[in-house]
PDB file as gemmi writes it, atoms N, CA and C in Angstrom:
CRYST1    1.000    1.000    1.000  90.00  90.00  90.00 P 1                      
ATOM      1  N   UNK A   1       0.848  -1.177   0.000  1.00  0.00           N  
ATOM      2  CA  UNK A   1       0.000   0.000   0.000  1.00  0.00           C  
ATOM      3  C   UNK A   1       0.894   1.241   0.000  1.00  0.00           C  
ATOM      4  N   UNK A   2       0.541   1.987  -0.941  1.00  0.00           N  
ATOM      5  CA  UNK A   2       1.550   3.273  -0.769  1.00  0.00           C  
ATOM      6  C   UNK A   2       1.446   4.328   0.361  1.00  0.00           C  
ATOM      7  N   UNK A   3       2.150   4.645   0.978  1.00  0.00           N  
ATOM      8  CA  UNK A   3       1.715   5.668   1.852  1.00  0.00           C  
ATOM      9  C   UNK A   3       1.707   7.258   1.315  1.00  0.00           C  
ATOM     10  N   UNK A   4       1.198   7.920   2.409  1.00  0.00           N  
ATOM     11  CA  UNK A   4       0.035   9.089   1.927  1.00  0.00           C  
ATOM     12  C   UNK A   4       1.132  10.209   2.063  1.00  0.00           C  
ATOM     13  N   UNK A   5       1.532  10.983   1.327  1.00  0.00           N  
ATOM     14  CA  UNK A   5       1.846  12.015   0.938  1.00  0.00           C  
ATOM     15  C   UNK A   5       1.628  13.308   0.901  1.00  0.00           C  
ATOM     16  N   UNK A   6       2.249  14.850   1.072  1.00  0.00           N  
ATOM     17  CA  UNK A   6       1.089  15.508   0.731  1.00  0.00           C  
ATOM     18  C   UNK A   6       1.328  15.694  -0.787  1.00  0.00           C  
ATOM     19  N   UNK A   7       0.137  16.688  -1.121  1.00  0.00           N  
ATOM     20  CA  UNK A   7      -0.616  17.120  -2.287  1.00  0.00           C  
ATOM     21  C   UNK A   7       0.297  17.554  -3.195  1.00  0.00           C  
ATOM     22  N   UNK A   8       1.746  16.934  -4.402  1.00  0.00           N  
ATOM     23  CA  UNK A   8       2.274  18.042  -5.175  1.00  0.00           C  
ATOM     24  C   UNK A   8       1.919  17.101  -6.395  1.00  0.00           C  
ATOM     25  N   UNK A   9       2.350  18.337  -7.731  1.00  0.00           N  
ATOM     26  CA  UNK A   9       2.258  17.859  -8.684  1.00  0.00           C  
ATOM     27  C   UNK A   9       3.000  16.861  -9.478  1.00  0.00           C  
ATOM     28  N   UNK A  10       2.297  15.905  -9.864  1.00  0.00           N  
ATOM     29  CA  UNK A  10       3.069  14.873 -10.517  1.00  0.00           C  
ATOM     30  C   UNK A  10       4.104  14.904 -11.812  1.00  0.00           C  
ATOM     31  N   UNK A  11       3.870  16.440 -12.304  1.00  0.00           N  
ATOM     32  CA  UNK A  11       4.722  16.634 -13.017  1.00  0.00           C  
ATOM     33  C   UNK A  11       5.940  17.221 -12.683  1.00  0.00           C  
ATOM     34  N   UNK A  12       5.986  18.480 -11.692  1.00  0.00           N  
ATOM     35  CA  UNK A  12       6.915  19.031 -11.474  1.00  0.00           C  
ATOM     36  C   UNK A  12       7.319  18.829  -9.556  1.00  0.00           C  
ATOM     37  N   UNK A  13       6.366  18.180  -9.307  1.00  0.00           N  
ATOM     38  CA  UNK A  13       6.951  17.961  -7.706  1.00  0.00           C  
ATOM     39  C   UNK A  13       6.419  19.361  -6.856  1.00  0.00           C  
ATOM     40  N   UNK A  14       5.870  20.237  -7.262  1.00  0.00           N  
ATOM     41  CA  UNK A  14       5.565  21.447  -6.588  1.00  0.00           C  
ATOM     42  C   UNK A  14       4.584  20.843  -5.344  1.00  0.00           C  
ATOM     43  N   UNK A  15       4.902  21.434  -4.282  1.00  0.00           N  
ATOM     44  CA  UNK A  15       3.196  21.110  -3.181  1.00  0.00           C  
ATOM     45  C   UNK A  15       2.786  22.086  -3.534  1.00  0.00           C  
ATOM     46  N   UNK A  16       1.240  21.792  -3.570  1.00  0.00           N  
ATOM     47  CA  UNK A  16      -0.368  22.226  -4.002  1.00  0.00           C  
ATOM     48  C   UNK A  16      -1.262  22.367  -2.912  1.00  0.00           C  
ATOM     49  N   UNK A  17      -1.723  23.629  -3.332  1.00  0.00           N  
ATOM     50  CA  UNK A  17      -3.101  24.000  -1.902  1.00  0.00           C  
ATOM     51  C   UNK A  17      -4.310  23.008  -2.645  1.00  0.00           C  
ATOM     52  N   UNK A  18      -5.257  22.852  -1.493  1.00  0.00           N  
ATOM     53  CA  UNK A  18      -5.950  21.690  -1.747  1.00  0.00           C  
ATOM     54  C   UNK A  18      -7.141  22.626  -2.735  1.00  0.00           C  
ATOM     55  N   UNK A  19      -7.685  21.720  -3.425  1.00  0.00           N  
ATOM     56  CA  UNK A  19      -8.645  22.336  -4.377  1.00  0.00           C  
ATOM     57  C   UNK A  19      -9.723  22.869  -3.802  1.00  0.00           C  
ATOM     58  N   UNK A  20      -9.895  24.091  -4.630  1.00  0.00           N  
ATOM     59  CA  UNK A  20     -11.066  24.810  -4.352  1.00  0.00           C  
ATOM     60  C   UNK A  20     -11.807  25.169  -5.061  1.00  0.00           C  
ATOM     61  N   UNK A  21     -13.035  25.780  -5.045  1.00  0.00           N  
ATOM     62  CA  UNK A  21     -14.479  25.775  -5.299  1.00  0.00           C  
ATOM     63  C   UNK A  21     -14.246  26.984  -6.753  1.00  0.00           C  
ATOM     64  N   UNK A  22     -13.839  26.683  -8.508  1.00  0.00           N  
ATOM     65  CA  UNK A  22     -13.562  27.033  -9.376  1.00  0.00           C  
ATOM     66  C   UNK A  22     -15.043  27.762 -10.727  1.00  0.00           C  
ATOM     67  N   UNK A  23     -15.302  29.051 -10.688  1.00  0.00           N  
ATOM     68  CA  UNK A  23     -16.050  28.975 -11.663  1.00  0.00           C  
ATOM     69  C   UNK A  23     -15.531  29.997 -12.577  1.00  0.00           C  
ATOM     70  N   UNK A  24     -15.475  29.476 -14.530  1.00  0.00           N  
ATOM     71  CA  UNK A  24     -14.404  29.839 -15.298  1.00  0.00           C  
ATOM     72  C   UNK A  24     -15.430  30.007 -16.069  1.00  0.00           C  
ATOM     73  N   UNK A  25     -15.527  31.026 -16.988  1.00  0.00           N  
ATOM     74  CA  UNK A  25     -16.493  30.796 -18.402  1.00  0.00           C  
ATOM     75  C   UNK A  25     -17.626  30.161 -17.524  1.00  0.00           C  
ATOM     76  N   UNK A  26     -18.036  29.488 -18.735  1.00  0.00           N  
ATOM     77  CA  UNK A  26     -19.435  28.048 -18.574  1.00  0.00           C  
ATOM     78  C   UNK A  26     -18.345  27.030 -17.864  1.00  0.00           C  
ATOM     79  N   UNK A  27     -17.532  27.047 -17.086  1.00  0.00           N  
ATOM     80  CA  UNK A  27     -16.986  25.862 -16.316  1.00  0.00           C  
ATOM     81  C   UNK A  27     -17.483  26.129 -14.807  1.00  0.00           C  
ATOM     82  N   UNK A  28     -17.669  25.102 -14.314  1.00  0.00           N  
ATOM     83  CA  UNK A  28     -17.488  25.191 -12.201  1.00  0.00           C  
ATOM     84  C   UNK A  28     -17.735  23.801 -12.135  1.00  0.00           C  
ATOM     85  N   UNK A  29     -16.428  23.539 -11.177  1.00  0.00           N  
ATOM     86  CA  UNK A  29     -15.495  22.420 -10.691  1.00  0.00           C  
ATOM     87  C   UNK A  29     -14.650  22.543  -9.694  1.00  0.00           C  
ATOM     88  N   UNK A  30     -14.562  21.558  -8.752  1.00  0.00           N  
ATOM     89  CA  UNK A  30     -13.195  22.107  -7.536  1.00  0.00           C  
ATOM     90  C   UNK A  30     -12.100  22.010  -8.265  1.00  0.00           C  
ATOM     91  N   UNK A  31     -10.780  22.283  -8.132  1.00  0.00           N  
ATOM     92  CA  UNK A  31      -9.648  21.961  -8.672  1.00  0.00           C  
ATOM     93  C   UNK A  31      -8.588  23.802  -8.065  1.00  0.00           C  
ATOM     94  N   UNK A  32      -7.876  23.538  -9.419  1.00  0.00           N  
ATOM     95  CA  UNK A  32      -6.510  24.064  -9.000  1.00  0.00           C  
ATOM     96  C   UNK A  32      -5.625  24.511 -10.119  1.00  0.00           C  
ATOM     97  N   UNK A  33      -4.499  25.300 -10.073  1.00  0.00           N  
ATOM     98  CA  UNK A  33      -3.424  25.098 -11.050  1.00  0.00           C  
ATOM     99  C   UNK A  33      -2.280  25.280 -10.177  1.00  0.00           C  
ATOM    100  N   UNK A  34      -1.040  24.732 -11.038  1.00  0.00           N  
ATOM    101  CA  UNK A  34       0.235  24.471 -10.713  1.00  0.00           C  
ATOM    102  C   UNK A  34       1.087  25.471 -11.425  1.00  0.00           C  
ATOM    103  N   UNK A  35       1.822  26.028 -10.598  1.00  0.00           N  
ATOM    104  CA  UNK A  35       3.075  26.920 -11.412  1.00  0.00           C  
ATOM    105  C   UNK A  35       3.624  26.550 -12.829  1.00  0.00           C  
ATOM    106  N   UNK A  36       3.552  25.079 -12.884  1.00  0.00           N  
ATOM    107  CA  UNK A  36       4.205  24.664 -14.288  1.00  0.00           C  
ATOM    108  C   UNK A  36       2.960  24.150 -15.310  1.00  0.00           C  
ATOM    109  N   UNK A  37       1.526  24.939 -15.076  1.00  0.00           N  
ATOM    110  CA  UNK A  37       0.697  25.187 -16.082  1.00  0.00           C  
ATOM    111  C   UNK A  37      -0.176  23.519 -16.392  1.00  0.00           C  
ATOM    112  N   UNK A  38       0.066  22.785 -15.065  1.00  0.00           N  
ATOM    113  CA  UNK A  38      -0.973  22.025 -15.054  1.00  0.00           C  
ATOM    114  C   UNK A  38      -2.147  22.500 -14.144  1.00  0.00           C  
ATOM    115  N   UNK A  39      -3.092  21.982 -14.632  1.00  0.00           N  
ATOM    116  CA  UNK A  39      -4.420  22.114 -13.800  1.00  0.00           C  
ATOM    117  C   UNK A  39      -5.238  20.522 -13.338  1.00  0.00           C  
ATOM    118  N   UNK A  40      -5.481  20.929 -11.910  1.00  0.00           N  
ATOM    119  CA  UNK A  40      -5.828  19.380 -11.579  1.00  0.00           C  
ATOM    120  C   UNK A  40      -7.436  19.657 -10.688  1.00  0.00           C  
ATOM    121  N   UNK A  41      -8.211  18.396 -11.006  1.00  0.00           N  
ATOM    122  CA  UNK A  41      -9.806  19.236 -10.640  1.00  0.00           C  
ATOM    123  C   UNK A  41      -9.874  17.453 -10.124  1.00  0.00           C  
ATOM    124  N   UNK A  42     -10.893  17.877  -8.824  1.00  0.00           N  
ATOM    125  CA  UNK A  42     -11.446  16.575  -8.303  1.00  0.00           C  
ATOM    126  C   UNK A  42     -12.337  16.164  -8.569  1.00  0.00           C  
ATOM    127  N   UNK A  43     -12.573  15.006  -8.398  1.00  0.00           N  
ATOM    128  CA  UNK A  43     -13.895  13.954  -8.653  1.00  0.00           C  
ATOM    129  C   UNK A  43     -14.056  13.323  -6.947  1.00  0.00           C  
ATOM    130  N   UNK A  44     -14.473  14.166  -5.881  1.00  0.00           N  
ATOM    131  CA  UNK A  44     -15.250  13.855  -4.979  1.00  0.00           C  
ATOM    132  C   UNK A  44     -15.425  11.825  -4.810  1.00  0.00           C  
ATOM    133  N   UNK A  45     -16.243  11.885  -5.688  1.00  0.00           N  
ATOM    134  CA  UNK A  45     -16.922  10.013  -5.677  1.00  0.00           C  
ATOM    135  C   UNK A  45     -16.002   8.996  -6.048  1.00  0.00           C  
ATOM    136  N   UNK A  46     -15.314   9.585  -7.002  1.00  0.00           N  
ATOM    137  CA  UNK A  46     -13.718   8.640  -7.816  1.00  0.00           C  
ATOM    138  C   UNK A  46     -14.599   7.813  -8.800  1.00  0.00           C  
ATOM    139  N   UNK A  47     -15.895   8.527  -9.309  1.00  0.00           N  
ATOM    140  CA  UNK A  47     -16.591   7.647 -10.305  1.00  0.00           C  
ATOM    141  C   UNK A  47     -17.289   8.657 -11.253  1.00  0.00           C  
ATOM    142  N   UNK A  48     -16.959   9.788 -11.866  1.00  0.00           N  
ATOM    143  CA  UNK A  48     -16.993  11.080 -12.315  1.00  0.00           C  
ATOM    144  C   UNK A  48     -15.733  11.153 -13.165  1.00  0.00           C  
ATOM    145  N   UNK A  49     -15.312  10.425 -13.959  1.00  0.00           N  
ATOM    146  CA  UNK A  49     -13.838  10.684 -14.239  1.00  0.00           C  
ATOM    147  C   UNK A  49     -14.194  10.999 -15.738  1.00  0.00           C  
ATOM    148  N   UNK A  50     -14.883  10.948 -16.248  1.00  0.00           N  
ATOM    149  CA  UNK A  50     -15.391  11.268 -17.353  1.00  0.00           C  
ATOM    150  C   UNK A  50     -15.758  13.197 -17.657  1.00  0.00           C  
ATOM    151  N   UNK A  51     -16.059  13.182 -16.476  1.00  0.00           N  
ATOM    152  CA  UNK A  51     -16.477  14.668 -16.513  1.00  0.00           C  
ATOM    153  C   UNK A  51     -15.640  15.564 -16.224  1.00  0.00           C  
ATOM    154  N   UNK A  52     -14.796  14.994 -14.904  1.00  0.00           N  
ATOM    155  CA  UNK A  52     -13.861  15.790 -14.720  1.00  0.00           C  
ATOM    156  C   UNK A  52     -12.793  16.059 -15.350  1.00  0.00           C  
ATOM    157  N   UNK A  53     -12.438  14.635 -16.665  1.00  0.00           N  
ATOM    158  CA  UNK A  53     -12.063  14.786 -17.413  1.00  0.00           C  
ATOM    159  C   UNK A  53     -11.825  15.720 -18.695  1.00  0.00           C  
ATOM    160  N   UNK A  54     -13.449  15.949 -18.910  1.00  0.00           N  
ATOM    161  CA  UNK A  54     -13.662  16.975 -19.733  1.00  0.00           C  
ATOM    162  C   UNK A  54     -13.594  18.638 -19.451  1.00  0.00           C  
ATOM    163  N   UNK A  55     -13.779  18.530 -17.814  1.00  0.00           N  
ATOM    164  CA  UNK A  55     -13.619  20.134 -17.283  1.00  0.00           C  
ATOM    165  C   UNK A  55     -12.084  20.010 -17.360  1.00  0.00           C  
ATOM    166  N   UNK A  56     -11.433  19.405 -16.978  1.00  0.00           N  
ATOM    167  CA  UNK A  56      -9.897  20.064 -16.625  1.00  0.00           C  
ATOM    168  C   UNK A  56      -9.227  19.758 -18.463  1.00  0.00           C  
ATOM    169  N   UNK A  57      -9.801  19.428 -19.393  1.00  0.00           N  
ATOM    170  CA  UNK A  57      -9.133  19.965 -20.903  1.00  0.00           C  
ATOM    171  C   UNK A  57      -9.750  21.389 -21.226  1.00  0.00           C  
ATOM    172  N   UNK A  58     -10.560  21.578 -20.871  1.00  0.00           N  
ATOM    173  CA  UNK A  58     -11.542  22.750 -21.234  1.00  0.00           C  
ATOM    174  C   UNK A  58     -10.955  23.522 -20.282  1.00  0.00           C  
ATOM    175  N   UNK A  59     -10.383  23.408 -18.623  1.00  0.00           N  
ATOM    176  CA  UNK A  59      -9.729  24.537 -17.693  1.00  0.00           C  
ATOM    177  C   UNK A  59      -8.589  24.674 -18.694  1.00  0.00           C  
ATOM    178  N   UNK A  60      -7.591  23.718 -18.916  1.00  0.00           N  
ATOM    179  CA  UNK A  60      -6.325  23.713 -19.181  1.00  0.00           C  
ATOM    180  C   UNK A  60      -6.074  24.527 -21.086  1.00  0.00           C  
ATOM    181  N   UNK A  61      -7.005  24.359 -21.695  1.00  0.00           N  
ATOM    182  CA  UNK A  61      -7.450  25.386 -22.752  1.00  0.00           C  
ATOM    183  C   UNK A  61      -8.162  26.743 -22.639  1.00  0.00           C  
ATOM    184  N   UNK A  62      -8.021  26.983 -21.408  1.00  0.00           N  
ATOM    185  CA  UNK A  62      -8.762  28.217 -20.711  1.00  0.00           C  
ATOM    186  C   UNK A  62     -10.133  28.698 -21.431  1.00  0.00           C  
ATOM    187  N   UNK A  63     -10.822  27.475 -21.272  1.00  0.00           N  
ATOM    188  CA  UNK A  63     -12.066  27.911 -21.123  1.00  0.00           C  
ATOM    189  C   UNK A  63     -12.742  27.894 -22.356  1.00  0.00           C  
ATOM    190  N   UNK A  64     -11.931  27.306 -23.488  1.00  0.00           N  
ATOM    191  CA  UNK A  64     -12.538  27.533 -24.852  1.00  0.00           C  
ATOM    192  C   UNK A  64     -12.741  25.486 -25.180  1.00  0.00           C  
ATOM    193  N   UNK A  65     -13.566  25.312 -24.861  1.00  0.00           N  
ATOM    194  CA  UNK A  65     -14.452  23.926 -25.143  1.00  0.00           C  
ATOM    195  C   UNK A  65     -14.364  23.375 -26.106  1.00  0.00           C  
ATOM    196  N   UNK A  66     -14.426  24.084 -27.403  1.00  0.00           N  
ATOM    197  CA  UNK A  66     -13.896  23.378 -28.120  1.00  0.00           C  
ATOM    198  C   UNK A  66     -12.696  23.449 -28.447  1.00  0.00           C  
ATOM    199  N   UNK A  67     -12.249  24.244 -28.354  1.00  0.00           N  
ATOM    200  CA  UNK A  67     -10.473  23.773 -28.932  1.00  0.00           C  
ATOM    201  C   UNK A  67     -10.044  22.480 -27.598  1.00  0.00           C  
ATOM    202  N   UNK A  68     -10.292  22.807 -26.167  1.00  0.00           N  
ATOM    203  CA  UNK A  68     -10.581  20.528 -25.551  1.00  0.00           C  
ATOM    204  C   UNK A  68     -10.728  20.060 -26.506  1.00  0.00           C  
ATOM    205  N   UNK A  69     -11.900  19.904 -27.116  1.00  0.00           N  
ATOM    206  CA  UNK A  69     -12.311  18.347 -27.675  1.00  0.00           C  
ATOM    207  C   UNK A  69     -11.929  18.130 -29.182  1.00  0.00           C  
ATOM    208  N   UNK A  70     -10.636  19.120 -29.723  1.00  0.00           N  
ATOM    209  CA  UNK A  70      -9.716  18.918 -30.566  1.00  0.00           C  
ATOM    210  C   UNK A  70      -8.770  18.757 -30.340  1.00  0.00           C  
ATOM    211  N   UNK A  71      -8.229  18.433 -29.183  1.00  0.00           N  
ATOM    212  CA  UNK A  71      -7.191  17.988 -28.799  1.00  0.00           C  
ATOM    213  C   UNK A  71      -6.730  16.462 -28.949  1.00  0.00           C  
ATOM    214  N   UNK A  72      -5.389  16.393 -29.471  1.00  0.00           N  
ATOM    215  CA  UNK A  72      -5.025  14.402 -29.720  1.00  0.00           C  
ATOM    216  C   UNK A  72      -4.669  14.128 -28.581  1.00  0.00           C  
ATOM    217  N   UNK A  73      -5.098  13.032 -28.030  1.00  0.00           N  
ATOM    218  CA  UNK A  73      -3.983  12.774 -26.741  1.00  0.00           C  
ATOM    219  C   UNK A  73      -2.552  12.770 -26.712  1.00  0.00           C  
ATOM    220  N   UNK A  74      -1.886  13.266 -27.796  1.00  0.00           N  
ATOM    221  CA  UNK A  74      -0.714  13.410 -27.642  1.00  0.00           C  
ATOM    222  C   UNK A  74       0.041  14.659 -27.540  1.00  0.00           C  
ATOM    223  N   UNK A  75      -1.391  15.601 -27.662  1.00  0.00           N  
ATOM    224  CA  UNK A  75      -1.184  16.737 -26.877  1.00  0.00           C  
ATOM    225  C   UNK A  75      -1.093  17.307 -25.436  1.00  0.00           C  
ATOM    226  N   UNK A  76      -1.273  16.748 -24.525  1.00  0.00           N  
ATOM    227  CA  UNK A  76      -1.439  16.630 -23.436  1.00  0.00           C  
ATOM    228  C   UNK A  76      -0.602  15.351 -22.479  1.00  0.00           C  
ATOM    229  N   UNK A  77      -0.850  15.523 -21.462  1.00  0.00           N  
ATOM    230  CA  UNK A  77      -0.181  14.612 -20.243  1.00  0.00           C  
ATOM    231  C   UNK A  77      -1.166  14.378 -19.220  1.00  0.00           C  
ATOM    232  N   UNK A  78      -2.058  12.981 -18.992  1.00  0.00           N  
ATOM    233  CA  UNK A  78      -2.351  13.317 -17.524  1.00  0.00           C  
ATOM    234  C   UNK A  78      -2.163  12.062 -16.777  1.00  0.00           C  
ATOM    235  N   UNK A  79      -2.415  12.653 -15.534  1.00  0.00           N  
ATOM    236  CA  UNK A  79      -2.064  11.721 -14.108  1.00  0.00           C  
ATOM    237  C   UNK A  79      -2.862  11.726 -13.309  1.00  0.00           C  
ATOM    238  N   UNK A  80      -3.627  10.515 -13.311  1.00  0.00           N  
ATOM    239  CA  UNK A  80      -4.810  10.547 -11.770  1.00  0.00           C  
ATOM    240  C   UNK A  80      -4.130   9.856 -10.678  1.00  0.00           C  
ATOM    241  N   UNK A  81      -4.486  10.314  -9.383  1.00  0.00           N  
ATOM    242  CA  UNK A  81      -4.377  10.129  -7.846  1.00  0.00           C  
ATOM    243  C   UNK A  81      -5.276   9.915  -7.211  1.00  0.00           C  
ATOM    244  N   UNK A  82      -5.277   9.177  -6.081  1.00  0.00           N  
ATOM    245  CA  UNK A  82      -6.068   9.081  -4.999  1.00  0.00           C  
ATOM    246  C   UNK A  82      -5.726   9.860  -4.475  1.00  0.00           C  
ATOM    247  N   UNK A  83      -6.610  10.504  -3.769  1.00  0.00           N  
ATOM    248  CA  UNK A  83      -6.420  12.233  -2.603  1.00  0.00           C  
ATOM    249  C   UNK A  83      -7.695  11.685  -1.271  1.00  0.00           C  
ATOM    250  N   UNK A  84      -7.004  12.275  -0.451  1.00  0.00           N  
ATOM    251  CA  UNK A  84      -7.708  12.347   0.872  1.00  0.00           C  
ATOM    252  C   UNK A  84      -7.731  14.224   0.803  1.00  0.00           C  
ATOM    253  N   UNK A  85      -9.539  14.771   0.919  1.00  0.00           N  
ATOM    254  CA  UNK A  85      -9.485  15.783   1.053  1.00  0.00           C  
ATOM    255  C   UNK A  85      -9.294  16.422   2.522  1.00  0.00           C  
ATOM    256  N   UNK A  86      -9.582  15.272   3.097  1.00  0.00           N  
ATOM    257  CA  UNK A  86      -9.241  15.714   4.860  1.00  0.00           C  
ATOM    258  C   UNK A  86      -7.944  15.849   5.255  1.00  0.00           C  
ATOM    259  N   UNK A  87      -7.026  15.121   4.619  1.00  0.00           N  
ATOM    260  CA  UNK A  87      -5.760  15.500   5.314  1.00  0.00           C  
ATOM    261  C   UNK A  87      -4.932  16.327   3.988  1.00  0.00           C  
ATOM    262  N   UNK A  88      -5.566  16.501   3.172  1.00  0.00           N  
ATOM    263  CA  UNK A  88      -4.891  17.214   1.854  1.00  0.00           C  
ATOM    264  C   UNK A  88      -3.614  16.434   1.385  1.00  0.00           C  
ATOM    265  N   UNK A  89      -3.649  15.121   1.231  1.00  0.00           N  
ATOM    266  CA  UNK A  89      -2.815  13.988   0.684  1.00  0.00           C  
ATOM    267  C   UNK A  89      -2.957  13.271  -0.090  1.00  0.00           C  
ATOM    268  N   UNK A  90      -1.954  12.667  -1.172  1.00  0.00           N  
ATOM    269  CA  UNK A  90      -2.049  11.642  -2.112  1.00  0.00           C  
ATOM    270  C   UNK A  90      -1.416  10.674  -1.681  1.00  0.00           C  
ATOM    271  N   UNK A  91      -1.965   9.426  -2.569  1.00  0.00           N  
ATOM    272  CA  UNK A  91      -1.298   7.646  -2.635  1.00  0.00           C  
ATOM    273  C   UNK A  91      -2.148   6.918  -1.854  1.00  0.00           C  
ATOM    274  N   UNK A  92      -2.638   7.097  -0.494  1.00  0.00           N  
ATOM    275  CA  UNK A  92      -3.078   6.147   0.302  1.00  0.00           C  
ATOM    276  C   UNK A  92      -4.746   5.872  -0.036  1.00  0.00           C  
ATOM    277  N   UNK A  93      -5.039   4.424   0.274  1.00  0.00           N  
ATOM    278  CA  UNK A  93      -6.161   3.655  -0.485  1.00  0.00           C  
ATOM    279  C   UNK A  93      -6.284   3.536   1.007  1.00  0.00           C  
ATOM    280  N   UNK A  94      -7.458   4.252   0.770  1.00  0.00           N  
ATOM    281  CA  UNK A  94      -8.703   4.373   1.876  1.00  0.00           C  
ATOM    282  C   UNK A  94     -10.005   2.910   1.807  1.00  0.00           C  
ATOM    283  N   UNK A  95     -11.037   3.510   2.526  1.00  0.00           N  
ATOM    284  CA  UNK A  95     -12.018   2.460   2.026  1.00  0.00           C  
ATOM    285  C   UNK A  95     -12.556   2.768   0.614  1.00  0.00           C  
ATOM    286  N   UNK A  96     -12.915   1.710   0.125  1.00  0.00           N  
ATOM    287  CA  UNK A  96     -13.342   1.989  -1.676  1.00  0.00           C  
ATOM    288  C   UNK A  96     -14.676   2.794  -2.022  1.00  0.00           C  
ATOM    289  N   UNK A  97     -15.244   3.207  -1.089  1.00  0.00           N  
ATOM    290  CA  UNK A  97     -16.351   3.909  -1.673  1.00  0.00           C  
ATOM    291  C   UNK A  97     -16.305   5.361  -0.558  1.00  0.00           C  
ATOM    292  N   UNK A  98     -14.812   5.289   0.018  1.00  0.00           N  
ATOM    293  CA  UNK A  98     -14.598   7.419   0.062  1.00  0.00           C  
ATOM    294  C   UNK A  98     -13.166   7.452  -0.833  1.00  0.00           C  
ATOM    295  N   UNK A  99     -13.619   6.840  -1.549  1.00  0.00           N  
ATOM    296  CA  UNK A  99     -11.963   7.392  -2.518  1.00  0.00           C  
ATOM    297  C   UNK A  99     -12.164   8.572  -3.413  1.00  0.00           C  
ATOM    298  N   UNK A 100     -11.791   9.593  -3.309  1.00  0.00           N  
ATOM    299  CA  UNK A 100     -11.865  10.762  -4.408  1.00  0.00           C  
ATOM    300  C   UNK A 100     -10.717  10.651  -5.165  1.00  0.00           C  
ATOM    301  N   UNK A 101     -10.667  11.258  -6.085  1.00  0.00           N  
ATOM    302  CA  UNK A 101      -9.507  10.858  -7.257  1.00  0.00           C  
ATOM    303  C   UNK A 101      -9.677  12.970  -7.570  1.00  0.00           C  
ATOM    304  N   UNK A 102      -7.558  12.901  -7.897  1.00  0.00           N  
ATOM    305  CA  UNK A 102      -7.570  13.931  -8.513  1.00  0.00           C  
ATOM    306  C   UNK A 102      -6.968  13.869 -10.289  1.00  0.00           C  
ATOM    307  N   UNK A 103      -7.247  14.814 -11.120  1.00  0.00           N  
ATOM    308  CA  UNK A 103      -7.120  14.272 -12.237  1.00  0.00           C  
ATOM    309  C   UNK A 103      -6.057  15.736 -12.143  1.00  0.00           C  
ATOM    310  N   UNK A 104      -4.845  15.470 -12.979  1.00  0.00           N  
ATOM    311  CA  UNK A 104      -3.628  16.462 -13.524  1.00  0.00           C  
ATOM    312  C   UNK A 104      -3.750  16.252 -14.944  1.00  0.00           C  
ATOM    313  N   UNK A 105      -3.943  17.967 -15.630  1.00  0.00           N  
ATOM    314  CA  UNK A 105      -3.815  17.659 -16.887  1.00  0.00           C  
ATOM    315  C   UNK A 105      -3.145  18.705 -17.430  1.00  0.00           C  
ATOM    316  N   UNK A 106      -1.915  18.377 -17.972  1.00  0.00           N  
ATOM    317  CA  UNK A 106      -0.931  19.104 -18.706  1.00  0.00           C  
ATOM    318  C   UNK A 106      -0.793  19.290 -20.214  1.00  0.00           C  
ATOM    319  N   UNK A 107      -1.122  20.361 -20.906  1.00  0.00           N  
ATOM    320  CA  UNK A 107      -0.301  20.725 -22.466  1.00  0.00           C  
ATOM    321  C   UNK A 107       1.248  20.320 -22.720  1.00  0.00           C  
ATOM    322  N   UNK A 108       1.369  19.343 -23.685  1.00  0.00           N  
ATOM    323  CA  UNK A 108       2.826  19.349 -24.108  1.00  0.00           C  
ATOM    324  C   UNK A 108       2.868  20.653 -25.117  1.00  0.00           C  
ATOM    325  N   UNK A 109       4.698  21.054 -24.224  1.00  0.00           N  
ATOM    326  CA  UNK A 109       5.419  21.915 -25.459  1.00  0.00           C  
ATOM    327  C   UNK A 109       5.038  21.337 -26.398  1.00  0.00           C  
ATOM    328  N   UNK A 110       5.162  22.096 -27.507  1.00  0.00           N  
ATOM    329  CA  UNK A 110       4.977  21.917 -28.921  1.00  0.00           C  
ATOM    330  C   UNK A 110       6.092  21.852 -29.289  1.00  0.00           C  
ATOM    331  N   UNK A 111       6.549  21.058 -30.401  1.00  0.00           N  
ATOM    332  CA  UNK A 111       8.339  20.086 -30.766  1.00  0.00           C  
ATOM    333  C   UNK A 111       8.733  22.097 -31.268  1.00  0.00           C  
ATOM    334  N   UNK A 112       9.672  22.213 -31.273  1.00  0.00           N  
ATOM    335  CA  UNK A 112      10.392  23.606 -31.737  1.00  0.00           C  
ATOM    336  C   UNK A 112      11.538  22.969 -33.015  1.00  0.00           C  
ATOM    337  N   UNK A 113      11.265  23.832 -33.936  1.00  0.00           N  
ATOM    338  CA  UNK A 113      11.987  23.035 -35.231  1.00  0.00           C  
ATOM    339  C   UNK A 113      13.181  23.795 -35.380  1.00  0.00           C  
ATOM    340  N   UNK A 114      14.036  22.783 -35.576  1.00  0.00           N  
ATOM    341  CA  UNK A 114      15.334  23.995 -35.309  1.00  0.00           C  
ATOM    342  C   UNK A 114      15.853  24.833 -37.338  1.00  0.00           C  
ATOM    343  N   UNK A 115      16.343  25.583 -37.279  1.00  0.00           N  
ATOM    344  CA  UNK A 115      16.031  26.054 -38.539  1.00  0.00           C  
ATOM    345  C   UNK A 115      17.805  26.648 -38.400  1.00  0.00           C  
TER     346      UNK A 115                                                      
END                                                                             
């Protein structure tokens, strides 16, 4: 079992304030952003991953919905976690029906062509 951690990002290692109560455009979702331009939004139930999925491409495109759902997955990076919102921690597997899950979703640089 992994033990519980606190809250940083899986990309850059930063610790993260715990998510809070987000309304963007037509978006509202708990979540967050990270200095290194990921944004990570919770799913409360850990059975919502679909949705939260779709809010944090649409946060991480700031807010323009469709340019999300033109995105290849090889534009992007993400990483889901188990989070405890009570102690503001990741890794540790709680009982299976209070597991909240956080979703991290990052833009890849774009390749730079050297000329």
């Amino acid at each position: 079992m992994a033990r519980a951690r606190a809250l940083q990002c899986p990309f850059c290692e930063n610790y993260l304030r715990a998510p809070i109560d987000i309304n963007f455009k037509d978006l509202s979702f708990t979540g967050g952003i990270c200095t290194c331009r990921a944004v990570y939004v919770l799913d409360e139930s850990g059975r919502a991953m679909g949705e939260i999925f779709l809010d944090a491409l649409a946060f991480v495109c700031k807010g323009d919905i469709d340019r999300s759902l033109q995105l290849d997955p090889d534009e992007y990076e993400t990483v889901e976690l188990d989070y405890d919102s009570h102690a503001n921690t990741i890794g540790r597997r709680g009982s299976p029906a209070k597991i909240s899950k956080l979703l991290f979703v990052r833009l890849k640089e774009p390749d730079k062509k050297k000329t």
